[in-house]
N, C-alpha and C positions, 0 to 999 in steps of 0.2 A: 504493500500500500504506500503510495506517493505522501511523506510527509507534509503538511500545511504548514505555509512559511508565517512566522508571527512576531509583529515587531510590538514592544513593551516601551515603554519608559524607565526611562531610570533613574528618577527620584523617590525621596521616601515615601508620596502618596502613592507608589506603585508597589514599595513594598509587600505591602498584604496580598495583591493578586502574585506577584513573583513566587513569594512564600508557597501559597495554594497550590499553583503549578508546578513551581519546583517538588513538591511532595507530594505529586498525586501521579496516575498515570498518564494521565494526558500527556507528561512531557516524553511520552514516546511515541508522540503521533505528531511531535509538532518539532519543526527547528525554529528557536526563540533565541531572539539578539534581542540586546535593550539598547537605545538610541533617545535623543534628545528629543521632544516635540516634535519638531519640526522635520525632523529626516523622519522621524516615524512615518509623516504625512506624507513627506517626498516620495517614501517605500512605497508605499500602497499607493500615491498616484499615479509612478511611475512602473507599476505591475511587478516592483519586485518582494512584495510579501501580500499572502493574500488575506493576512487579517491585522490590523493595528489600533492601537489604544492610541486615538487620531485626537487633536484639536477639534472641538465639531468645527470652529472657522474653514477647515480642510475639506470638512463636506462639500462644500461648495465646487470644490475644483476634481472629486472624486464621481465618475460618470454610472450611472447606476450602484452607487452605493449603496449598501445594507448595514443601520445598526441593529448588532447582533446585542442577543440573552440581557440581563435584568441588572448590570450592575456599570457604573462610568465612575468617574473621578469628578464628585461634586459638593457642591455645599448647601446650606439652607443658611444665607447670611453669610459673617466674615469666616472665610476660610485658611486666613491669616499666613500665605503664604502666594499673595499674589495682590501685587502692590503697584499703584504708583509713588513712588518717595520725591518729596518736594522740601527745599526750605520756604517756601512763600504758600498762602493757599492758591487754589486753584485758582482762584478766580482770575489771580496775578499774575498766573504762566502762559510762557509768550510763545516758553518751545520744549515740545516733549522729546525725548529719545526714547527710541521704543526697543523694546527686545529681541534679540536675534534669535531664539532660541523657542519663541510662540508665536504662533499667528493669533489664536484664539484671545489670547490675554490683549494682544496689541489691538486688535480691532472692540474688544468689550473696551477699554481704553476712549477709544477715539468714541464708541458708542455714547457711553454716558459722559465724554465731555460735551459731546454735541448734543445731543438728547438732554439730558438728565441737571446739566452745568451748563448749557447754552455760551461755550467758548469756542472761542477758535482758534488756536496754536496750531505752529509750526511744528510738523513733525518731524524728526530726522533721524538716521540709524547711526550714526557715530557724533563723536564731541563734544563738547560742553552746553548742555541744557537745564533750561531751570527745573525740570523735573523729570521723571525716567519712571519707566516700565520694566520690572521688575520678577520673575517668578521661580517659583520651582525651592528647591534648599539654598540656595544664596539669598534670599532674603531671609533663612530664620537670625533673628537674632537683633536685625535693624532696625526694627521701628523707633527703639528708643533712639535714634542715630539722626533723627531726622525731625524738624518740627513740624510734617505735616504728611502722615503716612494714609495714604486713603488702600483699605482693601476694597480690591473691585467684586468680590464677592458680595463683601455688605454693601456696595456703593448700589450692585443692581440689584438685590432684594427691595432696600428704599426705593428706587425708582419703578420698579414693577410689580411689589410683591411676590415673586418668584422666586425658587431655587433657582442655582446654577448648574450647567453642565459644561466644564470644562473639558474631558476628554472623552471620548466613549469606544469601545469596540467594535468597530465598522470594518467589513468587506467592499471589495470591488467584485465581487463575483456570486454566485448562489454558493452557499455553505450549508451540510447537510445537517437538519435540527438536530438529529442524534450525536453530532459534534459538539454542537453547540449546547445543550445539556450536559453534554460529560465536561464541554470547558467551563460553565456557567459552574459548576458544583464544584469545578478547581479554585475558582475565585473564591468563591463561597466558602471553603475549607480555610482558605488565605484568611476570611475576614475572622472568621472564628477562631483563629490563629492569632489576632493582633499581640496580643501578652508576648507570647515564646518569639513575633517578631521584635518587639521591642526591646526584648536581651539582646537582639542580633545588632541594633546600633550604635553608634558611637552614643554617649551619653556628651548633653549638653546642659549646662547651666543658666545661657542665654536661654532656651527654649524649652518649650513643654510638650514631650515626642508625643506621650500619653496622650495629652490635650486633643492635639493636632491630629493624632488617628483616629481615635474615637469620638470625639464632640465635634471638630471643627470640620475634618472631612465626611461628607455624608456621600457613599459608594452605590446608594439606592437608585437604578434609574427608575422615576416615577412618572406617573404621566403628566405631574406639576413640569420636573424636568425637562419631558418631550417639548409640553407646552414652552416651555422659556426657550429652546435650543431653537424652536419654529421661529419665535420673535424676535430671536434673537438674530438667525440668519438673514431675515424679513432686514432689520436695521441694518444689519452690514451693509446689503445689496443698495442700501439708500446713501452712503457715505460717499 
């Protein structure tokens, strides 16, 4: 049987699902690399994995996509690990720099500046700007670091009442449901796993690992979720 190609993330909010998979048997049906955001998205638009824990912003540029089984990388409010950090408030920034490393984070960004905060800055990917786009594990630890940390998780709850979906497991291809039950129960094993994973990481005193897996990341796709991930692609396409 032709193994399924499957690209992960590789930050801590992937943790739990890596966990899952790595100790179930699925990871003999599958070859699994972990890659940043954003090449994860690359992978699967450019057909070389046929499942990935994608940006939904990625859905957009993915042709006949499928998100697959019951679970993504999200929150209900601040998920405290995807930020724009400013020394001025928002209202005073002239120019953002955005993240190389997300599409999703940069355009929820530009969303609720434009939506939500009614400004309009300059955006740019490299050099000295009065505020930046931020995510993944190099923001744990900074907020104190800054006097005006907005998380864009709570930023679009307040503007919409919605959760967030930041990344989800999407196909470019038809993927057979009896996969995708035995991978959904990987994941699943992952989250019921959190404890035995959080011996597995570095300990931090800047950060609260515990917090941040269980309270702040919420891994439920719900049809709250679906709903915001609609509205949300709905605003990009307006930008």
């Amino acid at each position: 049987m032709k193994k399924i190609k499957v690209s992960a993330v590789s930050y801590t909010n992937t943790k739990p699902f890596a966990y899952g998979i790595e100790h179930s048997d699925i990871l003999n049906k599958i070859d699994l690399v972990y890659d940043i955001p954003s090449d994860c998205a690359s992978k699967l638009i450019n057909n070389q994995v046929d499942i990935g824990l994608v940006p939904v912003a990625a859905l957009l540029n993915i042709p006949n996509y499928q998100i697959l089984g019951n679970y993504c990388i999200g929150s209900v409010g601040a998920v405290n690990s995807v930020f724009i950090f400013s020394t001025k408030p928002i209202e005073e920034v002239k120019t953002v720099r955005l993240d190389p490393q997300s599409r999703t984070s940069n355009n929820l960004a530009k969303v609720l500046i434009k939506n939500y905060w009614k400004q309009t800055p300059d955006y740019i990917l490299n050099g000295e700007a009065d505020a930046f786009v931020e995510i993944g594990d190099r923001t744990f630890g900074k907020k104190q670091n800054y006097s005006f940390a907005y998380d864009l998780g709570e930023e679009w709850f307040k503007f919409t009442g919605l959760p967030f979906a930041f990344a989800v497991w999407a196909s470019n291809k038809p993927i057979d449901q009896s996969f995708i039950t035995e991978f959904d129960a990987a994941l699943k094993l992952g989250l019921d796993s959190r404890d035995q994973v959080l011996l597995t990481l570095p300990q931090r005193c800047d950060f609260d690992l515990h917090d941040y897996l269980f309270h702040k990341l919420d891994f439920n796709l719900t049809d709250s979720k679906r709903t915001s991930i609609d509205k949300y692609l709905e605003l990009v396409q307006k930008l």
